[in-house]
C-alpha positions in Angstrom: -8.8 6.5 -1.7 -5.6 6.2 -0.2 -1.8 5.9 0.4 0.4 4.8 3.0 3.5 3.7 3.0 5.6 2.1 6.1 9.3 1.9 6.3 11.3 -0.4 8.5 15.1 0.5 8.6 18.4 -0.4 11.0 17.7 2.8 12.5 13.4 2.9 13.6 10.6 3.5 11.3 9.2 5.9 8.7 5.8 6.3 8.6 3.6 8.2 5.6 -0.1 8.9 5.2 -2.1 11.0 3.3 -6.1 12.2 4.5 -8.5 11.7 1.8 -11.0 9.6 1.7 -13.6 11.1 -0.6 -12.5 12.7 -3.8 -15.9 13.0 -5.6 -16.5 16.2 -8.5 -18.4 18.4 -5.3 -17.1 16.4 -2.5 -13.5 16.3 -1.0 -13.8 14.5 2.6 -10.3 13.7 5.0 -9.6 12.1 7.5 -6.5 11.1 9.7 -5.4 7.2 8.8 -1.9 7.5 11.1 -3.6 6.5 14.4 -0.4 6.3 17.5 -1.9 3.7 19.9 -2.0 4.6 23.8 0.8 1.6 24.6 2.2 0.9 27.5 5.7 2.7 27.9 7.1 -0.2 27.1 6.3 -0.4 23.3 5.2 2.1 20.5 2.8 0.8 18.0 1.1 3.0 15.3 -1.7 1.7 12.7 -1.9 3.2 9.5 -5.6 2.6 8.0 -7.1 2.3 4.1 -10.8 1.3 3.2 -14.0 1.1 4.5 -13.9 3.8 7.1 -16.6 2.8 8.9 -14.6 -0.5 9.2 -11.3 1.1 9.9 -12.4 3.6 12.9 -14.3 0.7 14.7 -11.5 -1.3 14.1 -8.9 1.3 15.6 -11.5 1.5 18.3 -11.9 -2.0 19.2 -7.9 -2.2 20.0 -8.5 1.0 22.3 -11.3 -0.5 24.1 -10.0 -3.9 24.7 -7.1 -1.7 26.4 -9.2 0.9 29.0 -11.2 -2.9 29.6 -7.6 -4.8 30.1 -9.1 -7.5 28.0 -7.2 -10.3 27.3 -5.1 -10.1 24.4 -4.7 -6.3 24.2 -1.8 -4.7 22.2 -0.5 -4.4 26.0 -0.7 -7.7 26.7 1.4 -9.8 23.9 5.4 -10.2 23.9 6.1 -10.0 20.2 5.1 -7.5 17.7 3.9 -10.4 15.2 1.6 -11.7 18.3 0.2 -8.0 17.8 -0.1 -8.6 14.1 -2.1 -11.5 14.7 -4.7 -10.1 17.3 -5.0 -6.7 14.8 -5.5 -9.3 12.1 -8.4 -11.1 14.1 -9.6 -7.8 15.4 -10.3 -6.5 11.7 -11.8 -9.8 10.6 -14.5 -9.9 13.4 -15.2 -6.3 12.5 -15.7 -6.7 8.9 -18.0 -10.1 9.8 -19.7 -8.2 11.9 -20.5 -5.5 9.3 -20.9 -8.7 6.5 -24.0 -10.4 8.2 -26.8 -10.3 6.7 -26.0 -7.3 4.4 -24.0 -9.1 1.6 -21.7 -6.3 1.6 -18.4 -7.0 2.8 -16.6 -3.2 3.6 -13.0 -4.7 3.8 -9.9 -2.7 5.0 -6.2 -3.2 5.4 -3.5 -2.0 7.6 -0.2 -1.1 8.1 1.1 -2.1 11.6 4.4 -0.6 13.3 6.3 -0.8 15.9 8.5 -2.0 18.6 8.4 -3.7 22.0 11.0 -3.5 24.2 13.7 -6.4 23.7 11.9 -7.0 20.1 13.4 -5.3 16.9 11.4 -2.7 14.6 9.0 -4.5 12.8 6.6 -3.7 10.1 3.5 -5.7 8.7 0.6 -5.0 6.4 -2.1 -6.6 7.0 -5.1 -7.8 4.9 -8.9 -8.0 5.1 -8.8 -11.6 5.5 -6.4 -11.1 9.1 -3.1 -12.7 7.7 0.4 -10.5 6.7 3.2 -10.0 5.2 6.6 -8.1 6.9 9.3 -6.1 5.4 12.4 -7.7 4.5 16.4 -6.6 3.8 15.2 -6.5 -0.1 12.3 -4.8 0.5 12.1 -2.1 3.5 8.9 -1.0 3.3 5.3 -1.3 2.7 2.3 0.2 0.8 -1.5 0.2 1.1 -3.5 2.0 -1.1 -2.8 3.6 -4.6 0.2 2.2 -4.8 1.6 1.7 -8.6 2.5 5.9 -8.9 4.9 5.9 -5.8 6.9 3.0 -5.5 9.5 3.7 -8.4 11.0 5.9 -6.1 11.2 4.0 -3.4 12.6 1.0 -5.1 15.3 2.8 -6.4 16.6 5.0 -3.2 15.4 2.9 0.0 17.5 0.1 1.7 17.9 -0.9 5.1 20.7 1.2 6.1 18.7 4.8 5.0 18.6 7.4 7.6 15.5 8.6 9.0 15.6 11.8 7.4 16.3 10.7 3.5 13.6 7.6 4.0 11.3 10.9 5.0 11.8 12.6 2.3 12.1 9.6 -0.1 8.5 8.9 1.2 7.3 12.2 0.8 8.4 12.3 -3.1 6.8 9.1 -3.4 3.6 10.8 -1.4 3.8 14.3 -4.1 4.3 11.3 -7.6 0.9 9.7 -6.2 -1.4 12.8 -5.5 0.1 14.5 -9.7 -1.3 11.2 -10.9 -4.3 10.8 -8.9 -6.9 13.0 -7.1 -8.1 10.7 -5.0 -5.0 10.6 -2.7 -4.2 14.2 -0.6 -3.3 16.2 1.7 -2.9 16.9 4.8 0.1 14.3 4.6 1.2 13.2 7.7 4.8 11.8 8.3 5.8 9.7 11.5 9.5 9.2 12.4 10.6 6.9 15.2 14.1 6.0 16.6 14.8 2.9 17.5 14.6 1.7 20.9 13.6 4.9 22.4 9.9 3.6 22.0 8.7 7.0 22.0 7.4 9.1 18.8 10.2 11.0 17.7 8.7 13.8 15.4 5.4 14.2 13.7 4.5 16.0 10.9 1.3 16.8 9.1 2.2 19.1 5.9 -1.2 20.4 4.8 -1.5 21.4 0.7 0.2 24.7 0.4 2.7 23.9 3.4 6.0 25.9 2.1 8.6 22.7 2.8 5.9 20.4 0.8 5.6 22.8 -2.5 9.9 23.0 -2.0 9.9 19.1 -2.5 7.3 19.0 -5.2 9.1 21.6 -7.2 12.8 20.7 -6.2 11.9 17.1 -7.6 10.1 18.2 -10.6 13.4 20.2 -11.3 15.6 17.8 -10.8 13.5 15.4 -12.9 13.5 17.9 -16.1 17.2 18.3 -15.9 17.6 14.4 -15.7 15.4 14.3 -18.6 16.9 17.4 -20.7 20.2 15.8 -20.2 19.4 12.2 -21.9 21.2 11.4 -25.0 19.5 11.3 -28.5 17.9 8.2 -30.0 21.2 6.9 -32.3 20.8 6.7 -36.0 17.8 4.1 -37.5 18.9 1.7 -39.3 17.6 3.4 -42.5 19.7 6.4 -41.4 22.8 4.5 -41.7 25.8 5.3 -44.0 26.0 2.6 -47.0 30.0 0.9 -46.0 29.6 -0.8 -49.2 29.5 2.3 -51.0 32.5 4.1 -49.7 31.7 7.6 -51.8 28.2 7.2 -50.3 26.6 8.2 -54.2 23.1 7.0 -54.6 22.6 4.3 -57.4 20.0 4.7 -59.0 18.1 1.0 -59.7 
């Protein structure tokens, strides 16, 4: 399986990936899914990958080809980061067609595409099998493929536009440690991306593999600070049954 999330803020991007891709009882297979492009200097464009992986690596492959070849469109070659969504989004279709005909199977994928071109703002999309997108939004900064459901609580309830770098980091990576204590099938090595925006060069990479000492401080820092948050709730309020009789000021029990 797999998770990935991708944050667009005022400041550059936040990009999160995790390495599994096989989780089976005697099998445990990873591989990367945070692929950084080869751009031009004048844009920085990372694809994060979940599905098929035959389907994703020729896919990631096909965009680095039509590059070396200079074919026209290339991720060098459009103006506007959604242009690039569009060719990415055309690019996986063929692939998955390709892969579709005559085998009635159809190994479908999806992405998340970031980045910036010079002039442009920081934009994020996740793109489907079928080649079409969504963005990020001021309500909604960022965006998941993958198991989803166990890390975006979190991320609701701390991410906004204005986040720093740093704190959408870490907000990703809590949301990265809720998803792999509810499911196996997402793991490490987790590898974080953050970009600055405008410089259009990667700003710091991580990859935090499973015993990495700052990864076990944030599982066990949050899984603190979650039992005192819980410890500290108040008690359920009397039932209804539990209630003191007001029409019976002395409180003595009738009998019927």
């Amino acid at each position: 399986m797999t998770y990935c999330i991708g944050v667009a803020l005022d400041a550059g991007l936040v990009l999160t990936s995790d390495s599994r891709t096989n989780a089976g009882i005697d099998q445990v297979s990873t591989y990367s899914k945070m692929n950084m492009l080869p751009t031009a200097p004048d844009r920085f464009i990372v694809a994060m990958t979940s599905g098929n992986l035959a389907t994703t690596q020729s896919v990631i492959e096909d965009l680095r080809r039509d590059m070396r070849d200079q074919k026209t469109p290339n991720l060098n070659t459009l103006a506007y980061m959604a242009d690039v969504a569009d060719y990415v989004g055309a690019t996986l279709v063929k692939r998955i067609q390709r892969y579709n005909e005559g085998s009635g199977f159809t190994p479908e994928a999806s992405l998340i595409l970031a980045g910036q071109i010079q002039g442009g703002s920081v934009r994020a999309f996740m793109i489907y099998p079928q080649g079409n997108y969504i963005t990020t939004s001021e309500e909604t900064p960022y965006l998941q493929i993958g198991e989803s459901k166990y890390g975006k609580p979190v991320l609701d309830r701390f991410l906004d536009r204005g986040t720093s770098l740093e704190d959408a980091a870490v907000c990703s990576l809590i949301s990265m440690d809720s998803t792999m204590n509810s499911n196996a099938s997402v793991g490490p090595p987790i590898e974080v991306v953050l970009y600055q925006r405008n410089t259009l060069v990667q700003a710091r990479h991580y990859k935090f593999e499973e015993h990495d000492p700052y990864l076990q401080t944030i599982r066990q820092a949050w899984a603190n600070q979650l039992y005192a948050a819980f410890r500290s709730m108040p008690g359920l309020p009397l039932a209804d049954s539990e209630q003191p009789n007001t029409d019976n000021p002395d409180n003595i029990a009738y009998m019927p």
